[in-house]
N, C-alpha and C positions, 0 to 999 in steps of 0.2 A: 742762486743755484748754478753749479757748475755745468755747462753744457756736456754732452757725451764727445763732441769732437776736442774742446779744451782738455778733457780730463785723458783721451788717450794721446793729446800732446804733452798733457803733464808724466803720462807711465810711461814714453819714451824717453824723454829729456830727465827726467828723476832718479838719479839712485837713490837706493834702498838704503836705508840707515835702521841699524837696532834699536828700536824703540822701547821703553816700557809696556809689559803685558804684549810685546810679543813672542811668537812661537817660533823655536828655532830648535835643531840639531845636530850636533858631530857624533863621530864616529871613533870607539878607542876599545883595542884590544878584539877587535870582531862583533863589537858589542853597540850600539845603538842608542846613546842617550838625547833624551827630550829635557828642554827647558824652557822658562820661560823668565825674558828680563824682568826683572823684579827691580832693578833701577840705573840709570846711567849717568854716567861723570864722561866728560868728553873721550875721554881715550879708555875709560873703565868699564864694564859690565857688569853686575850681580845676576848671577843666574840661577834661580831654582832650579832642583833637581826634581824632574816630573815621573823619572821612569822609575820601579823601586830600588832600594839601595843594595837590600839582600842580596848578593853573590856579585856585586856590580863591580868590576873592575875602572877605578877613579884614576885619571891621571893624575901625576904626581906634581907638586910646583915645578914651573921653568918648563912645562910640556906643551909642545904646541896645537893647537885644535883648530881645525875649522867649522867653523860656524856655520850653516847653510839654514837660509831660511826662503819664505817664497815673499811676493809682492807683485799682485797681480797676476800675471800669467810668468812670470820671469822667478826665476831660481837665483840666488843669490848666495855668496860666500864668501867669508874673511877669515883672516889667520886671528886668533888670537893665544897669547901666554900666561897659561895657569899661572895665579899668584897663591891663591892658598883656596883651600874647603874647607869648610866649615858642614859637619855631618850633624847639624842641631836635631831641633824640632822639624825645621825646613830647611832640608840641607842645599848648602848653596857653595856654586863655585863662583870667586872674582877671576875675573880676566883681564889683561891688557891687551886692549885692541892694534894691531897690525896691519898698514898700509890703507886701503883704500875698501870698501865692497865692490866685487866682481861679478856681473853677473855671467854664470854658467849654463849653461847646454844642461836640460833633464835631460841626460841621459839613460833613466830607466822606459823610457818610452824612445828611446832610438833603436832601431833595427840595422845593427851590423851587417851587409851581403859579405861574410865573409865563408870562405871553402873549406875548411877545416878535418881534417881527417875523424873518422866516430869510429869505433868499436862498439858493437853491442854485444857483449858474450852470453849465448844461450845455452840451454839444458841441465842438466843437478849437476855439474859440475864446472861449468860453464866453459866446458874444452871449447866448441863449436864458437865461433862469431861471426857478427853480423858485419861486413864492412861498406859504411857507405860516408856519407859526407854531409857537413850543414849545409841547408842552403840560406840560411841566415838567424842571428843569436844576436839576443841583446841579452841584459844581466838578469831578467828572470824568465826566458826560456829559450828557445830553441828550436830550428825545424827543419828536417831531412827527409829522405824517398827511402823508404825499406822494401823487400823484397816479400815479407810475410804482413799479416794484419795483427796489430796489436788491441789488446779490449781496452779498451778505455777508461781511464779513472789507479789503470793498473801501474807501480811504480817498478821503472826501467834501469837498470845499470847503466852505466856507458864510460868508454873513454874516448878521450880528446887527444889527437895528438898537437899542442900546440907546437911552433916555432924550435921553443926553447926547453921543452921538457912534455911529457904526459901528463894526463890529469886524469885521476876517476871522480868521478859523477851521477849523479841521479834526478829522477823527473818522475812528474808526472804524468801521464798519457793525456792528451786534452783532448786530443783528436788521430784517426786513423783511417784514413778513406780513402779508396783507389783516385789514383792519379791520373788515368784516363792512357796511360801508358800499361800494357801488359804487362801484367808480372808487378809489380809496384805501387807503393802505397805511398801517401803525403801524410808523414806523423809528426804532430805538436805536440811539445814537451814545456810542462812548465818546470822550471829549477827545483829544488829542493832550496827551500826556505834555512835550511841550518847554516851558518857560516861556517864551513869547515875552514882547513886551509889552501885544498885546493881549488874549491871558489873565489877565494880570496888571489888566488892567483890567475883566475879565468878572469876575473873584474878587472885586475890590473892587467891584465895583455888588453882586452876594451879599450880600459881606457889610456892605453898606449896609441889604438887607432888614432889617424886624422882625420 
């Protein structure tokens, strides 16, 4: 038997290699595909297609995908190059694998401290707005001081002004409770699950951070 300090010398010193029956996936068109190796050749992959096919948008051959899977407490990712799909019984895509696996940073559990301009526009028309600022966002939520209380569970508009362009957006209220500062409230916001495209543009300024 492998001792416990041997084996977190082995998840140090080990990368992560695509194995048969494991769980992995990328990411193509806003969309979120699950697989699972069904077989490997040194530089090859077979990968079932685990998410369903109905309205799936498949990358085409020659498309490049990254792979991310976990291994241990460590996040891992390789480039690989669609070679063709096969849409059978068990639809599978072949891949060729590209360079080396990398282990990556989860960053859906990182908390960006970044300042970020907000709008919250309020009443039937939403003339009125709220102006205040994050005080820190990772990619599924978000959290700022507003001036009113919001109820909780309720979903919030907002804009961002990032760097490089505006963004509209939406949350959930998670939380809303005075800040211990008059006047002012500390409200959590979880993202809105839909991949719009200007999510897809708040993910990539992230993960533009260092």
């Amino acid at each position: 038997m492998i001792s416990p300090l041997l084996s977190n010398i082995k998840e140090r010193i080990t990368v992560s290699t695509l194995s048969v029956n494991d769980i992995a996936q990328f990411s193509n068109a806003d969309q979120r595909i699950d697989v699972i190796v069904k077989f490997r050749l040194k530089e090859q992959v077979y990968l079932e297609i685990q998410t369903p096919v109905t309205g799936l948008r498949l990358p085409p051959p020659q498309t490049p995908i990254f792979l991310q899977w976990q291994w241990y407490a460590t996040h891992w990712q390789q480039q690989g190059i669609v070679e063709r799909i096969d849409l059978g019984p068990s639809p599978m895509i072949v891949a060729a694998m590209q360079d080396q696996p990398q282990a990556v940073e989860n960053r859906r559990t990182r908390r960006y401290h970044l300042h970020i301009p907000m709008l919250i526009p309020q009443g039937p028309l939403k003339w009125k707005k709220i102006t205040t600022e994050t005080e820190d966002v990772s990619v599924d939520g978000l959290r700022c001081q507003v001036p009113m209380a919001f109820t909780e569970g309720t979903t919030v508009d907002f804009i961002l002004e990032l760097p490089t362009r505006t963004i509209k957006m939406n949350g959930t209220v998670l939380r809303c409770r005075e800040s211990g500062q008059p006047g002012l409230f500390d409200m959590a916001l979880r993202l809105n699950p839909v991949m719009g495209r200007d999510y897809q543009l708040f993910r990539a300024y992230l993960d533009s951070q260092p």
